[in-house]
N, C-alpha and C positions, 0 to 999 in steps of 0.2 A: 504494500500500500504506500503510493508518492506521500509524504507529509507536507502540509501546504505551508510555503513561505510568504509570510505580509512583510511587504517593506516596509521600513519607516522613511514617513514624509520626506523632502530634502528640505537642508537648512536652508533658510530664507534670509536670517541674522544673527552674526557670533559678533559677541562682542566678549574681550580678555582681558584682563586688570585693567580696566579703561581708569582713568584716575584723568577729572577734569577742575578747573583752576578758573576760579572766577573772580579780580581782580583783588589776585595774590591769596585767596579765600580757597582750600578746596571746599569742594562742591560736589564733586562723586569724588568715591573712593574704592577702589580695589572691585568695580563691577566687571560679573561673568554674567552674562544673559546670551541663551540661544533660543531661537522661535523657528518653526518649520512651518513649512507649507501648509496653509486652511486654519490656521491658530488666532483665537482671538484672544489678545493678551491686553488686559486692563492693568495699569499702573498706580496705583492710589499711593497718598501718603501725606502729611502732613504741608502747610505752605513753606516752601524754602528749600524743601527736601532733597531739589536738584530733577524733578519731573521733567517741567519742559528742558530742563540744562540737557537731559540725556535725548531726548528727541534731535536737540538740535547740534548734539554731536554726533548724534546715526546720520543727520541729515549733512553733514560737514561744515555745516555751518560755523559753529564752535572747536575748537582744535582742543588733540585731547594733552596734558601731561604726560600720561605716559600710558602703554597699552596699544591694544589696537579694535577696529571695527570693520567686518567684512560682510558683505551686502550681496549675497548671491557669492559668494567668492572675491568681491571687486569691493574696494576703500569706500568710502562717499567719496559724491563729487565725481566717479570713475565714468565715462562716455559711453563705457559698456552698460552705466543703469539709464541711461537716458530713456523717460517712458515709462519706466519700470516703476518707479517709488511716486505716490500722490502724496499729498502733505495738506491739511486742514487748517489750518491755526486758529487762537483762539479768537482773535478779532475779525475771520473771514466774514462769518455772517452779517456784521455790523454793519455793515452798509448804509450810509446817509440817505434819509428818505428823498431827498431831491435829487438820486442816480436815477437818468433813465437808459434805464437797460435791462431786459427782459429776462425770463428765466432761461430762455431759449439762446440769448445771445450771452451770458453769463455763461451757463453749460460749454457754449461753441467755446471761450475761449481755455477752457483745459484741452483742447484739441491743437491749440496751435505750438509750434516748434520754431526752430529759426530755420528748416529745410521747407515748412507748407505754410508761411506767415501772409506770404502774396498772393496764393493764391486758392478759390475753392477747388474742394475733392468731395468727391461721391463718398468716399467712406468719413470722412469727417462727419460727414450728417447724419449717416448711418451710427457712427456713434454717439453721437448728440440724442438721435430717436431713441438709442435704448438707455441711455444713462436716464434720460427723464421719466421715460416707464417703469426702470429697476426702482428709481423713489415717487412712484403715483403723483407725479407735479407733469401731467399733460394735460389735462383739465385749466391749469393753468401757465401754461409756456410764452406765452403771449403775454401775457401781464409782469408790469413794472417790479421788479423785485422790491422797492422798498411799500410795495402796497402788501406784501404777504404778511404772513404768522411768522415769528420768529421759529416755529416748527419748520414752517415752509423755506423759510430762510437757510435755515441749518440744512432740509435736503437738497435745498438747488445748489450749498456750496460743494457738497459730498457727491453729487452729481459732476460738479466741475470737476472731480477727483476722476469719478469715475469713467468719464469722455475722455480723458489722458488715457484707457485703458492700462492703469498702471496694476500692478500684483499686490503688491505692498504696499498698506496706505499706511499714513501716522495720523493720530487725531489729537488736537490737545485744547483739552476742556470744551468738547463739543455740546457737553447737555447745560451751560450756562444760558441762563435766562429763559429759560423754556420751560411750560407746565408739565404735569405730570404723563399726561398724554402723546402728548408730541415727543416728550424724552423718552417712554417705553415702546413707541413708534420707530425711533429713530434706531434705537437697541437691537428692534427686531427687525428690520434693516440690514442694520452691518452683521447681525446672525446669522444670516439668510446669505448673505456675502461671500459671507466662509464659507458654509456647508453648502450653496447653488451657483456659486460664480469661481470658486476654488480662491478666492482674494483671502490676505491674509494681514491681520489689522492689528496696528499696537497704538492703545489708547493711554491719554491719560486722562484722570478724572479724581475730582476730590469726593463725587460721590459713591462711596464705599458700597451702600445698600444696591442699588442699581447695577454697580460690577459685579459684585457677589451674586448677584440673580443673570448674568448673560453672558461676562465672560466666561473663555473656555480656562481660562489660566489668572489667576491672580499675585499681582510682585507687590510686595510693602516696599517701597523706597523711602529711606530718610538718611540720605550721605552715601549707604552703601544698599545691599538688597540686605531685608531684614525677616523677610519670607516670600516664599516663590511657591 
């Protein structure tokens, strides 16, 4: 009788005594974190604790002291992830009520690159169509983003994530200012992500109760990892 082998997912992000330095402050210390493919990993932990510091050292934004971070096999920053990583931040959603520009035209610009910035592509729009159906905002694509629900708002930015067709998103503090509804919306969302789109999410969020109920993985961050 053959005995059946399951593979294990492939790594998506290793990160190795990353140790990061905030002006002359560390700020992470001694982090090992690795996430595989279809993982939704939530991040909680107190304010200060170095949450977004670590997003935006995956993201290379931030340089680290010492250690390292590999991203599909490749540093941040590497031309090999181009496409590949979406990014949300916390202020995306915020949008001044007097932008006009649509959710449709918001969506289109996670599509653009500096190779298709000049001109239209049939598959750009084909992406735009299904990023806005994957978050139920077709109903209203057409309409001015700062007329939405700060629910609505948070999907059409996760939508502009999703138009990039990227694998790997980050999110940080996406359920701020949102009611309860819209934030267990949002949750069941990027659940759906993982397990029907194979996307694979690393969030942060200060709201503990809501992680504990959707992610697949839970990290206490405060300086170092304090449970994983």
């Amino acid at each position: 009788m053959k005995s059946i082998v399951i593979e294990a997912p492939p790594t998506i992000l290793e990160v190795e005594e990353l140790t990061v330095l905030r002006s002359g402050k560390t700020v992470l210390n001694n982090i090992d974190l690795r996430i595989n493919k279809g993982e939704f990993v939530g991040i909680v932990g107190p304010n200060g604790s170095g949450k977004s510091t670590l997003l935006l050292a995956i993201l290379g934004i931030l340089k680290s002291h010492k250690g390292s971070i590999r991203i599909y096999n490749s540093p941040p920053m590497s031309r090999k992830l181009d496409g590949r990583i979406g990014w949300v931040s916390q202020a995306a959603s915020n949008l001044p009520k007097n932008v006009k520009v649509t959710v449709r035209e918001l969506v289109r610009l996670g599509t653009l690159n500096s190779k298709n910035m000049f001109w239209r592509d049939r598959n750009r729009e084909e992406l735009v169509d299904k990023a806005i159906e994957m978050v139920d905002l077709k109903a209203v694509e057409n309409v001015n983003v700062g007329r939405l629900s700060g629910g609505q708002r948070q999907r059409a930015v996760i939508a502009r994530a999703l138009a990039s067709n990227a694998e790997f998103i980050l999110f940080d503090e996406p359920l701020v200012g949102i009611d309860r509804d819209a934030r267990n919306s949002i949750l069941k969302l990027l659940d759906n992500l993982c397990h029907n789109e194979g996307k694979t999410i690393l969030m942060v969020s200060h709201d503990l109760t809501a992680m504990r109920q959707t992610a697949h993985r839970l990290i206490f961050l405060e300086e170092s990892i304090q449970f994983d």
